[in-house]
Backbone as numpy.savetxt, mean C-alpha at the origin, in Angstrom:
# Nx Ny Nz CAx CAy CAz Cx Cy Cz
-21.28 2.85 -22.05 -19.88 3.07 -22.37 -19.77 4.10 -23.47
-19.08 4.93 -22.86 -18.53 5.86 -24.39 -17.62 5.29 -25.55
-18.44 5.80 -26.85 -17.39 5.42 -27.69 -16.59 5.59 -28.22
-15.56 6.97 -27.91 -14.33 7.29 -27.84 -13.84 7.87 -26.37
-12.89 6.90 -26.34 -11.91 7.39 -24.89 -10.95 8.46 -25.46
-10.80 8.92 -24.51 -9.80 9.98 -24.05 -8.29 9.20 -24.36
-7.34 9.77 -25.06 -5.90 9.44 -24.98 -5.09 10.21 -23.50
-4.62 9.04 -22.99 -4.04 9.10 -21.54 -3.14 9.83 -21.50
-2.79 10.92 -21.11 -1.73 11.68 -21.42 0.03 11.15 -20.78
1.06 12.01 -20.95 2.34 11.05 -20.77 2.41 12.14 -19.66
2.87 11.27 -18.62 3.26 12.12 -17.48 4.91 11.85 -17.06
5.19 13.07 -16.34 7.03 13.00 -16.36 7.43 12.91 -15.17
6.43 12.44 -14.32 6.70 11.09 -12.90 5.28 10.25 -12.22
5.42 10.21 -11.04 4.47 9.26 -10.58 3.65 9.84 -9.81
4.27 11.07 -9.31 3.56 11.97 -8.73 2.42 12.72 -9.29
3.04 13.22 -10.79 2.64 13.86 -11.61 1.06 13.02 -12.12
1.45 11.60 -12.51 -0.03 10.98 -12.56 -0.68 10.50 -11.66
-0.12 10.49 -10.25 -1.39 10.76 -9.41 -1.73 12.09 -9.30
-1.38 13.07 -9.71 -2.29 13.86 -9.27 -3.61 14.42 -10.02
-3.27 13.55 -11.85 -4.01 13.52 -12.52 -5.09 12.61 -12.42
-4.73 11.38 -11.41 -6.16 10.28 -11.63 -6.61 10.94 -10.39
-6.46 10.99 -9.62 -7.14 11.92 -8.36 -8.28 12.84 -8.80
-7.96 13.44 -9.77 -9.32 14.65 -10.09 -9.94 14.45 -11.92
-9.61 12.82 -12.40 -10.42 12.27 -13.54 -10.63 10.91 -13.42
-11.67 10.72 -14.18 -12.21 9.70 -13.97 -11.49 8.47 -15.23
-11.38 7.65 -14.90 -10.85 6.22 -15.48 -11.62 5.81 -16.62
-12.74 5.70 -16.06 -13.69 5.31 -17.36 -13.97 6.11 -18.70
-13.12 7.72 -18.68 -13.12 7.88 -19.42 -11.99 8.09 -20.57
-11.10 7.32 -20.06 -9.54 6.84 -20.49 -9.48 5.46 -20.92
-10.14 4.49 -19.97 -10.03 2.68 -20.49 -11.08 2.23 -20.11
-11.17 1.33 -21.18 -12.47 0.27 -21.61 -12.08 -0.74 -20.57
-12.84 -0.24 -19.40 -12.30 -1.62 -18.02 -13.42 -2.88 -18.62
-14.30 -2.44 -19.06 -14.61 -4.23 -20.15 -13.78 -5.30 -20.50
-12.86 -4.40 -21.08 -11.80 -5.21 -21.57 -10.90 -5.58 -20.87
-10.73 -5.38 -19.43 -10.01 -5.53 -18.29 -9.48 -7.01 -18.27
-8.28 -7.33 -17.94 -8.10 -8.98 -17.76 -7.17 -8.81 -16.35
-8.12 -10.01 -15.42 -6.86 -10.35 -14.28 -6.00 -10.42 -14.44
-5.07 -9.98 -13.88 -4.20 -10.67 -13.58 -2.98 -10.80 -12.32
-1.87 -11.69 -12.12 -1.39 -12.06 -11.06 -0.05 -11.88 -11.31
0.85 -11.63 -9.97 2.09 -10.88 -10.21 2.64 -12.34 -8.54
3.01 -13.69 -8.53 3.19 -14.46 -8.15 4.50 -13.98 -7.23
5.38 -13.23 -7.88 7.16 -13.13 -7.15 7.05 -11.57 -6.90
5.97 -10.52 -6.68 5.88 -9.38 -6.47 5.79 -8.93 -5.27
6.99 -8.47 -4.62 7.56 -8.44 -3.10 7.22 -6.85 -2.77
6.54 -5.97 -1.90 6.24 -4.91 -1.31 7.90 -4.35 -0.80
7.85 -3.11 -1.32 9.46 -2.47 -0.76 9.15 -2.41 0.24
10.37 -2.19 0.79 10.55 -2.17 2.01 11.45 -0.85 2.58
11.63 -0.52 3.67 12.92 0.43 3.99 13.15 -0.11 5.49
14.24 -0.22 5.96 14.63 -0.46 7.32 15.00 0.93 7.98
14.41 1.00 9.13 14.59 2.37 10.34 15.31 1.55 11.59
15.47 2.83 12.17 15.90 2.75 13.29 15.27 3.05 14.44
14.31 2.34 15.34 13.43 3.01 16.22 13.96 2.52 17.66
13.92 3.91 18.13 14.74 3.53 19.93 13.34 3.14 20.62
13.43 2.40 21.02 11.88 1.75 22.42 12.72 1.76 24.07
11.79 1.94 24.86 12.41 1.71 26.10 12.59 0.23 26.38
13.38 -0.17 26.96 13.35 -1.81 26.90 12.13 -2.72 27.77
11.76 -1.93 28.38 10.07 -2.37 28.97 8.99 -2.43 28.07
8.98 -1.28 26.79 7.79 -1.55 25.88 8.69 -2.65 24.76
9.52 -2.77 24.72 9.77 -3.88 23.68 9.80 -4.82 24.06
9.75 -5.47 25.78 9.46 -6.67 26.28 8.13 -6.67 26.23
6.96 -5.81 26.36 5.94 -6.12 26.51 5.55 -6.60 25.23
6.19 -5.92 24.07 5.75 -5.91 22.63 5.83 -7.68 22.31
6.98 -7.80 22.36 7.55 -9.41 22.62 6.59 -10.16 22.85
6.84 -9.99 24.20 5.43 -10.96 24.87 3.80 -11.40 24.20
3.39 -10.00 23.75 1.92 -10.40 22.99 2.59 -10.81 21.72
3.75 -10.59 20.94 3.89 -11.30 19.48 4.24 -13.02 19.66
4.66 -12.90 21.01 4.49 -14.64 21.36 3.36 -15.59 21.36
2.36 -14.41 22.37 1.11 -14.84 22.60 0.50 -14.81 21.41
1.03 -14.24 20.28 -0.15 -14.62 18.95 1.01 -15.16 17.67
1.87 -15.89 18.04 2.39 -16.54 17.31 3.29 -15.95 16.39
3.97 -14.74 16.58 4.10 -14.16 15.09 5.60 -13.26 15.95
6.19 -12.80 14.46 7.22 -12.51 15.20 7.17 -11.04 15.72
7.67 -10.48 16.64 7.58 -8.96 16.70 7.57 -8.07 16.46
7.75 -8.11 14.84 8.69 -6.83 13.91 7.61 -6.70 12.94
6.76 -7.76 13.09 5.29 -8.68 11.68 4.19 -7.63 12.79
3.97 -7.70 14.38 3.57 -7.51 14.76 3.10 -5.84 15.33
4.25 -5.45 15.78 4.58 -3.90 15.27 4.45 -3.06 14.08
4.79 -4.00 12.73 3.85 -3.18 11.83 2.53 -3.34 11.03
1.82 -4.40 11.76 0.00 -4.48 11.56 -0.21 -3.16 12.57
0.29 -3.05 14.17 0.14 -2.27 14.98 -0.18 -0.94 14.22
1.28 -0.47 14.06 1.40 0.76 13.12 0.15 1.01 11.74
0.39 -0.20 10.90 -1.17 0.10 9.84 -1.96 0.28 10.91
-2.65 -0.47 11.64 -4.09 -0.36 11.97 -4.25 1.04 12.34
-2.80 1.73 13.17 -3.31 2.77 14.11 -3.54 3.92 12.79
-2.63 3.91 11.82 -2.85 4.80 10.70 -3.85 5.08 9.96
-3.99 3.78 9.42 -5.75 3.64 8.58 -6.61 3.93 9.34
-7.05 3.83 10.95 -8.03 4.50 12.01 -8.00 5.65 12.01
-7.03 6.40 11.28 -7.15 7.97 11.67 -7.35 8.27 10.29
């Protein structure tokens, strides 16, 4: 461990500091030693609602397998969507 860190600089959005941790390294900003878990219990993922037109044949089919695995269609369509994203 080094024994002086780097002071983190102030950035003037979110963009702005990712584009700074992207090309530096962490460890030489915070003592992750000193790191403590922790848990965020009522911390809900945003969300945005769209509007997507389907033909009404692929949204019956869609239906059908979110039946066959218990879950509702809308839960099911967007694991669909991650998986196909993170594969590419």
């Amino acid at each position: 461990m080094k024994n002086k860190l780097k002071p983190i600089p102030r950035f003037a959005n979110e963009a702005e500091e990712r584009k700074f941790w992207e090309t530096h390294d962490s460890t030489d900003y915070v003592d992750w030693s000193k790191a403590q878990r922790m848990r965020f219990p009522n911390l809900k993922l945003s969300t945005t609602a769209i509007s997507l037109r389907l033909p009404q044949g692929l949204l019956d089919r869609i239906k059908v397998a979110a039946n066959k695995r218990d879950v509702p269609y809308q839960s099911l369509i967007k694991v669909w969507l991650s998986e196909k994203v993170d594969a590419d």
